[in-house]
C-alpha positions, 0 to 999 in steps of 0.5 A: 657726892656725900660732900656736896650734900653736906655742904648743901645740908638738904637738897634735890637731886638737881642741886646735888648736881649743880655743886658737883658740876661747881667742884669739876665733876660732871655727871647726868642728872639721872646718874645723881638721882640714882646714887642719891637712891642708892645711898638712901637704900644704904641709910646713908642719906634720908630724904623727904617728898615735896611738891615742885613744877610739875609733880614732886621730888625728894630732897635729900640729906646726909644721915647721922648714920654715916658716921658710924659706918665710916668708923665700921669701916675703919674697924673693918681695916683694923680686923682685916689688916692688923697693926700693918693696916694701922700704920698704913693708915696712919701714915696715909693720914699724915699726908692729909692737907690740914683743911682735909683733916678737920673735915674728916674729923668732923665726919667722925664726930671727932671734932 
């Protein structure tokens, strides 16, 4: 879910759902919103109100605060499994197709 907001940059609940759909996943709407609430809980996403058809909506958008919690998470392997958590990440790194490689990167500001 995160990828496809970042590839929309900002978006509504309605169009995180429609690029979803586009890669194969299908889900109901209210399930998207809720996620996208959810990671907004987290601080993963921000969002913003605007008014639509009928009332208003929040159009959300990925956090600058996600990267620091994705290297969180890598420093939480590394305490949680030592050098073995290293290794099997680092071979499971190796596996990566090139284009997801540089994404991830770019996820962690790793350019």
């Amino acid at each position: 879910m995160l990828a496809s907001l970042r590839d929309l940059g900002e978006a509504p609940a309605r169009d995180v759902r429609a690029a979803l759909e586009k890669g194969g996943t299908r889900l109901a709407y209210t399930t998207v919103a809720t996620i996208l609430a959810r990671l907004h809980d987290k601080h993963l996403v921000t969002r913003r109100r605007e008014p639509c058809r009928g009332g208003e909506r929040y159009v959300y958008r990925p956090s600058p605060v996600e990267q620091k919690y994705l290297l969180n998470l890598l420093r939480g392997v590394v305490r949680m499994f030592g050098p073995a958590g290293v290794v099997h990440l680092n071979d499971e790194l190796s596996k990566l197709d090139p284009s997801e490689e540089r994404a991830l990167r770019r996820r962690l500001g790793l350019r």
